[in-house]
Residue frames as qw, qx, qy, qz and C-alpha x, y, z in Angstrom:
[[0.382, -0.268, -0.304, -0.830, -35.24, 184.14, 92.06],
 [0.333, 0.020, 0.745, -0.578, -37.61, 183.65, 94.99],
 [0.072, 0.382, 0.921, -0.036, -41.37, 182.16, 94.95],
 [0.113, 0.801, 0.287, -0.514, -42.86, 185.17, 94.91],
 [0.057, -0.517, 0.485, 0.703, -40.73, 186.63, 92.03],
 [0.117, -0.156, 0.980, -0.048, -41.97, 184.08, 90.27],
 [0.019, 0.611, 0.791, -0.007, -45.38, 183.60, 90.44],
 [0.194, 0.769, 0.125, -0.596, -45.32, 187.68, 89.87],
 [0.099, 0.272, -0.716, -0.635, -43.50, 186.73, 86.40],
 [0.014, -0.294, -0.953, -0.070, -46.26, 183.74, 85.90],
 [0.215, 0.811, 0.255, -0.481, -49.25, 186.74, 86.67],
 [0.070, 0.640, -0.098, -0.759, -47.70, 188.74, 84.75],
 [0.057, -0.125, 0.805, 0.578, -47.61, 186.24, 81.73],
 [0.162, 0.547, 0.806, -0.154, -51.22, 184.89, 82.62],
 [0.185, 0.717, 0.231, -0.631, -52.18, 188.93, 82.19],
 [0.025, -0.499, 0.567, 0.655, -50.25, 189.47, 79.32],
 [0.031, 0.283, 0.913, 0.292, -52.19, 185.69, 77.53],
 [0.167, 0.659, 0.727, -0.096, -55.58, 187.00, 78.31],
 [0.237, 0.747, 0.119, -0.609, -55.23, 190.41, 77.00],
 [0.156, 0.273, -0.698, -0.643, -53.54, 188.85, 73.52],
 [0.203, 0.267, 0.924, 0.185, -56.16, 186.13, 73.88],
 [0.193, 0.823, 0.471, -0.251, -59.31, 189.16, 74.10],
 [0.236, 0.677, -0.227, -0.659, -57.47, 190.89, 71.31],
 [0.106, 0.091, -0.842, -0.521, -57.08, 188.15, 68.76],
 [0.163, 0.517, 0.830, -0.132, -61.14, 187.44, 69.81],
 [0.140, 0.758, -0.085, -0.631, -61.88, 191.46, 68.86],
 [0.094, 0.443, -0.648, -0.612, -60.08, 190.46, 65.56],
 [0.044, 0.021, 0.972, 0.231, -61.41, 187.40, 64.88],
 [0.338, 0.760, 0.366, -0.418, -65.46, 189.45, 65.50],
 [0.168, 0.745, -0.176, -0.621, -64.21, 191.98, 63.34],
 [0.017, -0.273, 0.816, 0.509, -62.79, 189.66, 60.72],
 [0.141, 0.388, 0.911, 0.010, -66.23, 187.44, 61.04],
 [0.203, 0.782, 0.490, -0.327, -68.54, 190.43, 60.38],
 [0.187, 0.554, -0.552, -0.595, -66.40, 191.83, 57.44],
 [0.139, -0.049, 0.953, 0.266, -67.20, 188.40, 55.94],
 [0.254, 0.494, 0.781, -0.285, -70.61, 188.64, 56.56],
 [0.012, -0.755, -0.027, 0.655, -70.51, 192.06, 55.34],
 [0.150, -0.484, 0.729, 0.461, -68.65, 190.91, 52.21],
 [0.252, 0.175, 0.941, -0.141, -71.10, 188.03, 51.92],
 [0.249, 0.693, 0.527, -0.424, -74.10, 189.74, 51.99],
 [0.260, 0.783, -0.035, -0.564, -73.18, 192.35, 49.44],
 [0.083, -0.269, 0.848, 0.449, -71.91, 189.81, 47.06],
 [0.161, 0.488, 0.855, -0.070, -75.38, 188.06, 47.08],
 [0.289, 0.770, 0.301, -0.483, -76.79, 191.51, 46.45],
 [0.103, 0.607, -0.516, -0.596, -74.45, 191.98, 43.42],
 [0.166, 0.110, 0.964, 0.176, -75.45, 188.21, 42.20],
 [0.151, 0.623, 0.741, -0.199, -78.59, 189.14, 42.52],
 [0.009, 0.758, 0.012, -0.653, -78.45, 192.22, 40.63],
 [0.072, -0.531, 0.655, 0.533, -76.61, 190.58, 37.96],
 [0.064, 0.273, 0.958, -0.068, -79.52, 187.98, 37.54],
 [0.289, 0.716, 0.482, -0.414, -81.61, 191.11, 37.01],
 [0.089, 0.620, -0.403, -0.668, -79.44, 192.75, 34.30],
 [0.029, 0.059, -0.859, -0.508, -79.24, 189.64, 32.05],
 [0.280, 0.567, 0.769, -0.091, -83.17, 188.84, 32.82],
 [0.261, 0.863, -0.044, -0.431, -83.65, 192.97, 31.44],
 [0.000, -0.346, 0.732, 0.587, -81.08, 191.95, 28.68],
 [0.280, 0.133, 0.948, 0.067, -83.00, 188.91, 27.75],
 [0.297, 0.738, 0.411, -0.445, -86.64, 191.11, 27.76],
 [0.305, 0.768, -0.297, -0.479, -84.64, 193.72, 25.04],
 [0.188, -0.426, 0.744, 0.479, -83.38, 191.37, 23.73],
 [0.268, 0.480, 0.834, -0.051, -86.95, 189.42, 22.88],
 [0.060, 0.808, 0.244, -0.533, -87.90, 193.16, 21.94],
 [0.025, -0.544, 0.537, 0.644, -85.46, 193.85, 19.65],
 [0.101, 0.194, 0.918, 0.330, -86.11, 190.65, 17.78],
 [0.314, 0.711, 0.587, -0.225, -90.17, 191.53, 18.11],
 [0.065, 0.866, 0.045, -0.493, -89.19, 194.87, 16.45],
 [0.182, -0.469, 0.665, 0.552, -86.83, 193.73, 14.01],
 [0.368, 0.302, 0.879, 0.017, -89.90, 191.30, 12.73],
 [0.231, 0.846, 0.430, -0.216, -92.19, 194.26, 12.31],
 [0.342, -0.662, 0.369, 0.556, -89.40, 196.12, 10.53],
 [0.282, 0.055, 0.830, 0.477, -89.64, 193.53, 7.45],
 [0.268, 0.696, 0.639, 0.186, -93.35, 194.72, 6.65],
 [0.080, -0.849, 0.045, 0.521, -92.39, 198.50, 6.31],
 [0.566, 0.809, 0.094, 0.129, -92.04, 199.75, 3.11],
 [0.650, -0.401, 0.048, 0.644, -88.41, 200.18, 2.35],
 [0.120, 0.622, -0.222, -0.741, -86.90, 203.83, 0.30],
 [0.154, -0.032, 0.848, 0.506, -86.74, 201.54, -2.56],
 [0.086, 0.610, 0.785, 0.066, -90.63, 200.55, -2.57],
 [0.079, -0.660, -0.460, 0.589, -91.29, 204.41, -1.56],
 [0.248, -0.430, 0.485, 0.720, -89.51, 205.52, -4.25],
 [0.073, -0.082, -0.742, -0.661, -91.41, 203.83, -7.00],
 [0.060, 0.695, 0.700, -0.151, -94.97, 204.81, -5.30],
 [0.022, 0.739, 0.073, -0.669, -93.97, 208.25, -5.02],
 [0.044, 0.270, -0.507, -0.818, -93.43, 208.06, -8.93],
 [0.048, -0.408, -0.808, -0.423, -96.81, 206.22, -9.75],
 [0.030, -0.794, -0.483, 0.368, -98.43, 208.72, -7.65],
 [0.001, -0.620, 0.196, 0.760, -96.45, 211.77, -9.38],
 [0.073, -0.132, 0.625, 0.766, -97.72, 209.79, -12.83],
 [0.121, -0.527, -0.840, 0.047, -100.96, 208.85, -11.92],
 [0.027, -0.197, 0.088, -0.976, -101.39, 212.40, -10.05],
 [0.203, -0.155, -0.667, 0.700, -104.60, 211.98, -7.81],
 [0.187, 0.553, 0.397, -0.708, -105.58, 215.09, -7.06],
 [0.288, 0.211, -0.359, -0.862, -106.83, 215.60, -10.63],
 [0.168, -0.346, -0.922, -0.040, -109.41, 212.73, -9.89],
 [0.444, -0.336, 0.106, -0.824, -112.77, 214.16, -9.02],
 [0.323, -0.179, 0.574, -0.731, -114.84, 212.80, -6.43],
 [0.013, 0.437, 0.894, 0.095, -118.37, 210.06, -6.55],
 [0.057, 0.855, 0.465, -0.224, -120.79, 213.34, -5.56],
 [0.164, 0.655, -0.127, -0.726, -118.76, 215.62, -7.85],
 [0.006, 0.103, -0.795, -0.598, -119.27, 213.72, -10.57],
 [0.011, -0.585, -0.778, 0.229, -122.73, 213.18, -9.44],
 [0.096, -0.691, -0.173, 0.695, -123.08, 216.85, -9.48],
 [0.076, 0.388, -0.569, -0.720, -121.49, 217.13, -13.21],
 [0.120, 0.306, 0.897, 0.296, -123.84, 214.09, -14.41],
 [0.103, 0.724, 0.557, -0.395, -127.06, 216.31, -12.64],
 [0.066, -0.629, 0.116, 0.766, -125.71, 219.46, -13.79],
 [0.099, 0.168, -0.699, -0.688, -125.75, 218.27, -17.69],
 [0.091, 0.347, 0.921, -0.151, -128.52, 216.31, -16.88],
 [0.044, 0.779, 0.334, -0.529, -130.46, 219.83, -16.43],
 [0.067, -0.560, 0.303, 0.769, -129.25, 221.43, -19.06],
 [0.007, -0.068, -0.896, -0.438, -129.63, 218.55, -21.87],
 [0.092, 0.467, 0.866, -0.153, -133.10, 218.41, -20.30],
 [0.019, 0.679, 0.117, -0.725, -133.78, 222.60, -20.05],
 [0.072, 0.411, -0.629, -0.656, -132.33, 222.77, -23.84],
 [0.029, 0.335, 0.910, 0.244, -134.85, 219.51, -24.95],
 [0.090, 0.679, 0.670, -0.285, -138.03, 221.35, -23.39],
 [0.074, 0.752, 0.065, -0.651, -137.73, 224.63, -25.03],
 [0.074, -0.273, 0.722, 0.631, -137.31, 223.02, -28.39],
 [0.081, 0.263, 0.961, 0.008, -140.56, 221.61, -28.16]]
């Protein structure tokens, strides 16, 4: 093998190193900006997940607020035994302050009408 021969193998290797060396750089971008890529959207998922449990937490304060107010409501039980002192009591057969007012006048007049014409 001559000098020349040679130093065209020794090119050819040199060519051969710098195009594996500017493809394993290409890879090694590509591999560094998937990471980043990776990175980034992991932090957004953290950071998402840090919003779910803070919204859990809220309902969860909520629930409890609601579960408080829950206890003063009248349970079926309690309803149960109004709806029967109302259904023995009955209400509507109460009259009114100004109809009874009315009934007190109303006899009033009469008792009175009936006194004067006796006289």
């Amino acid at each position: 093998m001559t000098d020349i021969e040679i130093l065209k193998k020794i090119k050819y290797i040199e060519d051969r190193l710098n195009i594996l060396e500017n493809i394993i750089y290409s890879v090694q971008k590509t591999s560094d900006n998937i990471q980043k890529n990776y990175e980034f959207k992991l932090d957004q998922i953290n950071r998402e997940i840090n919003q779910i449990k803070k919204d859990i937490d809220d309902i969860k304060i909520k629930i409890n607020a609601i579960y408080d107010q829950l206890k003063l409501f009248a349970t079926v039980d309690q309803i149960k035994v109004i709806d029967t002192m109302l259904e023995a009591i009955n209400p509507m057969d109460f009259v009114t302050k100004k109809e009874v007012e009315k009934i007190v006048k109303r006899i009033l007049k009469e008792y009175l009408n009936k006194n004067i014409e006796e006289i």
